[in-house]
MARTOR-834132 format. One record per residue (C-alpha): residue in three letters; x, y, z. Coordinates in steps of 0.1 Angstrom, whole numbers, padded with zeros to 4 digits, always signed. Layout:
! MARTOR-834132
ALAXYZ...
//
This chain:
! MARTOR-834132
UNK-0422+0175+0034UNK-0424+0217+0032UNK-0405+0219+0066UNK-0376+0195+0049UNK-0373+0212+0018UNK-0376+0246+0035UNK-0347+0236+0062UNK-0327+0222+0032UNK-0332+0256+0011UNK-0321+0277+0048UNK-0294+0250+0053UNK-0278+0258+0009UNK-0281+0297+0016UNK-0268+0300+0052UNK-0232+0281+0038UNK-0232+0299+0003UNK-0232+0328+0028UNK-0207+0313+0051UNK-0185+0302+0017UNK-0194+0335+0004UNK-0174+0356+0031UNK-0148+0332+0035UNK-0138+0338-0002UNK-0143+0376+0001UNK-0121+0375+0034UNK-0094+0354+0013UNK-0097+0379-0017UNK-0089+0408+0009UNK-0063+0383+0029UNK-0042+0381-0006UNK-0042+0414-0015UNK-0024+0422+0021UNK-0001+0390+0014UNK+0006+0407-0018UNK+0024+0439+0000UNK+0037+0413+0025UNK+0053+0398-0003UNK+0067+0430-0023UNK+0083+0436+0013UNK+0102+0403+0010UNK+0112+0413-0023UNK+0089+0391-0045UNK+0084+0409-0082UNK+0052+0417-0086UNK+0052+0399-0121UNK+0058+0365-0101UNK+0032+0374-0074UNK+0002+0379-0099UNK+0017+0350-0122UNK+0018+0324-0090UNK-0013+0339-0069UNK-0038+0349-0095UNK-0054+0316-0095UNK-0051+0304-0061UNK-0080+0294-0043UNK-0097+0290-0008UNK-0096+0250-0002UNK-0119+0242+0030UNK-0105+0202+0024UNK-0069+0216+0031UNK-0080+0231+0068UNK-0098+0200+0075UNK-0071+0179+0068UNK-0048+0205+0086UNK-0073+0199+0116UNK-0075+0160+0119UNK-0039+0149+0109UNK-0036+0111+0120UNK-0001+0121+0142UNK-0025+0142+0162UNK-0049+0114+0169UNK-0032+0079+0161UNK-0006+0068+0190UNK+0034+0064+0179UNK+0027+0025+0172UNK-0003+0029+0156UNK+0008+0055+0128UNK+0041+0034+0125UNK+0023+0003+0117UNK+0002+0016+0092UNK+0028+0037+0076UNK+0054+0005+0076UNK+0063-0028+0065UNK+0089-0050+0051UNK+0078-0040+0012UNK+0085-0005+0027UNK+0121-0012+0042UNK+0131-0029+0009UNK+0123+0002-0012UNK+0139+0026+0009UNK+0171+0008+0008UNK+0169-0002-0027UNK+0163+0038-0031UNK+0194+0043-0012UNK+0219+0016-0030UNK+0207+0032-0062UNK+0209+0070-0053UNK+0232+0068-0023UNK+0251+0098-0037UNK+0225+0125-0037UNK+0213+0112-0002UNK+0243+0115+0008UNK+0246+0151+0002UNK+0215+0160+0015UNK+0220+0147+0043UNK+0257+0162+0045UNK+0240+0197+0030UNK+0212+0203+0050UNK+0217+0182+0077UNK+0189+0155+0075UNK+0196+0123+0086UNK+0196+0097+0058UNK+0172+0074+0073UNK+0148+0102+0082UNK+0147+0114+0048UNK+0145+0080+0036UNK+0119+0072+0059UNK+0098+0108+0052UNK+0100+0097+0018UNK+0083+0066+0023UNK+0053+0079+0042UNK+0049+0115+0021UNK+0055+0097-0016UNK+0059+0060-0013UNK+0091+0069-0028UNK+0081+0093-0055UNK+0051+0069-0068UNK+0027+0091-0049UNK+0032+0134-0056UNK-0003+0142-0053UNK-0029+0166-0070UNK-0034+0198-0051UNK-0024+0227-0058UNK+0005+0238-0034UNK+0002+0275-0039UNK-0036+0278-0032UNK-0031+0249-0002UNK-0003+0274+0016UNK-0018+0302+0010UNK-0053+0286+0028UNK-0033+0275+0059UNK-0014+0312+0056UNK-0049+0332+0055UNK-0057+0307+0084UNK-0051+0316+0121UNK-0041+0284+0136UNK+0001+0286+0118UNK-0006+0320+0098UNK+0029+0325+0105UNK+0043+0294+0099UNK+0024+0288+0059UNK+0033+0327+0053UNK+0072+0321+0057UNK+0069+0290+0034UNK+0045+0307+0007UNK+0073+0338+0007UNK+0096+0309+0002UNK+0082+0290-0027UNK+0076+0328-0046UNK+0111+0337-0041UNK+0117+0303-0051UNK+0096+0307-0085UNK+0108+0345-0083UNK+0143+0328-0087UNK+0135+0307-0114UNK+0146+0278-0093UNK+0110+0264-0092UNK+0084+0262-0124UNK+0053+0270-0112UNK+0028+0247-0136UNK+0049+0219-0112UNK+0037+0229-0078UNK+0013+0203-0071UNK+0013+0176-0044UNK-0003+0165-0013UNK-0027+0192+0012UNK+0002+0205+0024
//
């Protein structure tokens, strides 16, 4: 019984020490996003509004890591992402906003039934947003190595985008990523 609870009391310090020096490294990771950011001509009002709070979230890299499209095959991560209920929604979606898909698709050049069908899967049609905070998920997967590059261009993006007034920051919550 000692040798349990002394392994379980080594186990609880040696990952407060690992979690520890993660969040130090993030704390020094964003204050050298921070002059990456001035450089991209983010105000510095928006960055410490936006990027006070974020956080380090371990979840978001292990969901980065084990993404079913990197596992499931094509037929597999179809079926489970499809049905008939689906179709019907997607079209209904379209008769009633065909418009504004329109122009998307026209604007930026996504094809209608991808967006429809991205929709589907990310929100089940705007039923599903999600929780997380977006700012604090980018800016894990930008402090990251695997696409550091990748989840730095987007974070610069959504700043400039709140920078811009174009986005409200107390909305910027959704899925992991």
């Amino acid at each position: 019984m000692k040798i349990t609870k002394y392994l379980l009391i080594i186990t609880l310090t040696f990952n407060l020490s690992v979690y520890a020096d993660i969040n130090t490294d993030f704390e020094n990771w964003k204050k050298d996003f921070k002059k990456i950011a001035l450089n991209n001509n983010i105000s510095e009002k928006t960055f410490d509004k936006v990027m006070s709070n974020t956080k380090f979230l371990p979840d978001v890299i292990k969901y980065d890591r084990y993404q079913p499209e990197f596992y499931e095959d094509t037929f597999t991560y179809i079926k489970k992402r499809s049905s008939n209920r689906k179709i019907k929604e997607g079209l209904k979606l379209y008769k009633k906003e065909k418009s504004v898909i329109e122009t998307v698709e026209k604007d930026f050049q996504v094809e209608k039934e991808l967006l429809l069908a991205l929709m589907g899967i990310e929100t089940n049609f705007g039923k599903y947003l999600g929780k997380m905070d977006i700012v604090s998920s980018l800016a894990t997967l930008s402090f990251d190595k695997r696409r550091s590059e990748f989840f730095t261009k987007e974070l610069i993006i959504l700043l400039r985008l709140v920078d811009n007034k174009i986005i409200d920051k107390e909305i910027l919550y959704g899925s992991w990523a």
